[in-house]
C-alpha positions in Angstrom: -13.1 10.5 17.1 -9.9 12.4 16.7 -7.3 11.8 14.0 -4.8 9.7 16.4 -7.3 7.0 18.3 -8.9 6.6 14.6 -5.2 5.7 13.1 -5.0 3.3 15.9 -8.3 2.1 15.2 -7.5 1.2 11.2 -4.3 0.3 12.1 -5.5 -2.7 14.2 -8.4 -3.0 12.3 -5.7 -4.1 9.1 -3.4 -6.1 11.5 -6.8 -8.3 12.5 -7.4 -8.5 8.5 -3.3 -9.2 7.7 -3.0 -12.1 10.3 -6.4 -13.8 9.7 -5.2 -15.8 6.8 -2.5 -17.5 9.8 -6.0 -18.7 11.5 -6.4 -21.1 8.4 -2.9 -22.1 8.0 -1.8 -25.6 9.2 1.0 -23.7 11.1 1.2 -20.7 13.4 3.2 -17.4 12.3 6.8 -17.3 13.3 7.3 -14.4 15.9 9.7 -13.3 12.7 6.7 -13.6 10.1 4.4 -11.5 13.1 7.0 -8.9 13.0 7.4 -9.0 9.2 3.4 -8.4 9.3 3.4 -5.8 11.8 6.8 -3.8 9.8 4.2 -4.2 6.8 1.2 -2.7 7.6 3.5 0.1 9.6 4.7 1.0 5.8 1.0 0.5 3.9 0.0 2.9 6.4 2.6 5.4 5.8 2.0 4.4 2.0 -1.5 5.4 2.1 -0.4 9.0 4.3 2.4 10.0 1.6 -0.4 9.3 -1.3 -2.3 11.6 0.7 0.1 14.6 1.1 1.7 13.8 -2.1 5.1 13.1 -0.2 7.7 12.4 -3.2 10.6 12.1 -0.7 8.8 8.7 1.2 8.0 7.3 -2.7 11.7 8.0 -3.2 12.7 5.9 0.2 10.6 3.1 -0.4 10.1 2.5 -4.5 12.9 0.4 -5.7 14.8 1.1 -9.1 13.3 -1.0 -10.7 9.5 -0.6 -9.6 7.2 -0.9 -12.0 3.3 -0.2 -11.3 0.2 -1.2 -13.8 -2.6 1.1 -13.4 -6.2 0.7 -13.3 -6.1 1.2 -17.4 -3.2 -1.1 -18.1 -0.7 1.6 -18.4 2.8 0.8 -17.2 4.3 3.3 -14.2 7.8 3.5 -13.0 9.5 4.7 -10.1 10.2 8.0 -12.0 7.0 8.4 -13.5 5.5 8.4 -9.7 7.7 10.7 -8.5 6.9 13.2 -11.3 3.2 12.6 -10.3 4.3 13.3 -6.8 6.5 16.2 -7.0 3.8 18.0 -9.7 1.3 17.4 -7.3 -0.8 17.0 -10.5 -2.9 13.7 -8.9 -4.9 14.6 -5.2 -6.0 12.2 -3.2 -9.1 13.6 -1.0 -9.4 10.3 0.9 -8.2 6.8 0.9 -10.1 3.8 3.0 -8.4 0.6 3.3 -10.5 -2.8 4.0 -9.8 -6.4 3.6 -6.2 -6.1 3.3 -4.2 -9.0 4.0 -0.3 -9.8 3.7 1.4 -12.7 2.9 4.6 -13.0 4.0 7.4 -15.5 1.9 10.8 -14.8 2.9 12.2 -11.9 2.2 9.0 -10.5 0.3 5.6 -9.6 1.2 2.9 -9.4 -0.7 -0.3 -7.1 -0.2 -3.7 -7.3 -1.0 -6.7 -5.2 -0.3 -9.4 -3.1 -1.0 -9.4 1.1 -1.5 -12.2 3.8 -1.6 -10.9 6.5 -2.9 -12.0 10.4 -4.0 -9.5 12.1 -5.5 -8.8 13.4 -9.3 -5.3 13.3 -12.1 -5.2 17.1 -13.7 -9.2 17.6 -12.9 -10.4 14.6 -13.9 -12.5 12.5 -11.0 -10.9 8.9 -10.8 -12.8 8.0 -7.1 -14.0 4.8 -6.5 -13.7 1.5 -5.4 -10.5 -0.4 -6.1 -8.3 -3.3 -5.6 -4.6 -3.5 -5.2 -1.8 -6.0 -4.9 1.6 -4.6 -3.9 4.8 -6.3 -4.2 7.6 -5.6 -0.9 11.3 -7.5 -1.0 13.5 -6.5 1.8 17.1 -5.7 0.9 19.9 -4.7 2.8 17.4 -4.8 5.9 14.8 -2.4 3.9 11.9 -3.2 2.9 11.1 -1.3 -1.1 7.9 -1.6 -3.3 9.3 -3.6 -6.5 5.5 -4.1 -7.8 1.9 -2.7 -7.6 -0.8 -3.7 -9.9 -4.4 -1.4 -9.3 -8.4 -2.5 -10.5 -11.3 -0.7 -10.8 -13.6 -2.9 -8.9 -17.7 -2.5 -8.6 
């Protein structure tokens, strides 16, 4: 399968997963909270490509000031500290798979959940595996920006 018709593929494979939770809801979506969803997933999946080409410039766009990330050892990350990762290229990120991933959508913020298999390494050392993520979006000024991200080694 080539690369485009297997983005569509996980792409509508997540938006199945991300509006499931609406099936158990007493009421529907809003059209506004669908295109929330949909603007959501578009920027997870654009997430997951800039971890993959170690893109500093999207992490710049789309971490807010006042990010702060808790990795899967309890240490604290900021905005800053990821774009140093980034723009060293010191962490590589072979592959990322996304599953179960659903978002939540309460106002003007979103939250993420899901789960990540990933091989990559940090300065040589193999961190691949199976993980779990929650990621925090707030829209302001009409953008949405990562405030929070919170990653756990899962088995």
């Amino acid at each position: 399968m080539n690369r485009c018709c297997s983005s569509l593929l996980a792409g509508f494979s997540l938006l199945l997963v991300a509006i499931a939770p609406a099936f158990c809801r007493q009421n529907p979506l809003t059209p506004s909270e669908q295109g929330m969803i949909r603007e959501i997933l578009d920027l997870e999946n654009h997430t997951r490509e800039a971890a993959l080409r170690n893109d500093a410039a999207f992490s710049q766009r789309t971490l807010a000031e006042d990010y702060l990330a808790i990795g899967p050892q309890g240490n604290v990350i900021t905005k800053s500290d990821t774009l140093a990762v980034r723009r060293g290229a010191q962490m590589h990120y072979d592959s990322m798979n996304l599953s179960e991933m659903v978002v939540r959508v309460y106002g003007d913020t979103a939250v993420v959940t899901a789960r990540v298999e990933v091989k990559g390494n940090n300065l040589g050392e193999d961190f691949s595996g199976p993980y779990r993520f929650t990621r925090v979006w707030v829209r302001r000024n009409g953008q949405w920006q990562t405030v929070s991200y919170q990653a756990t080694v899962t088995q």
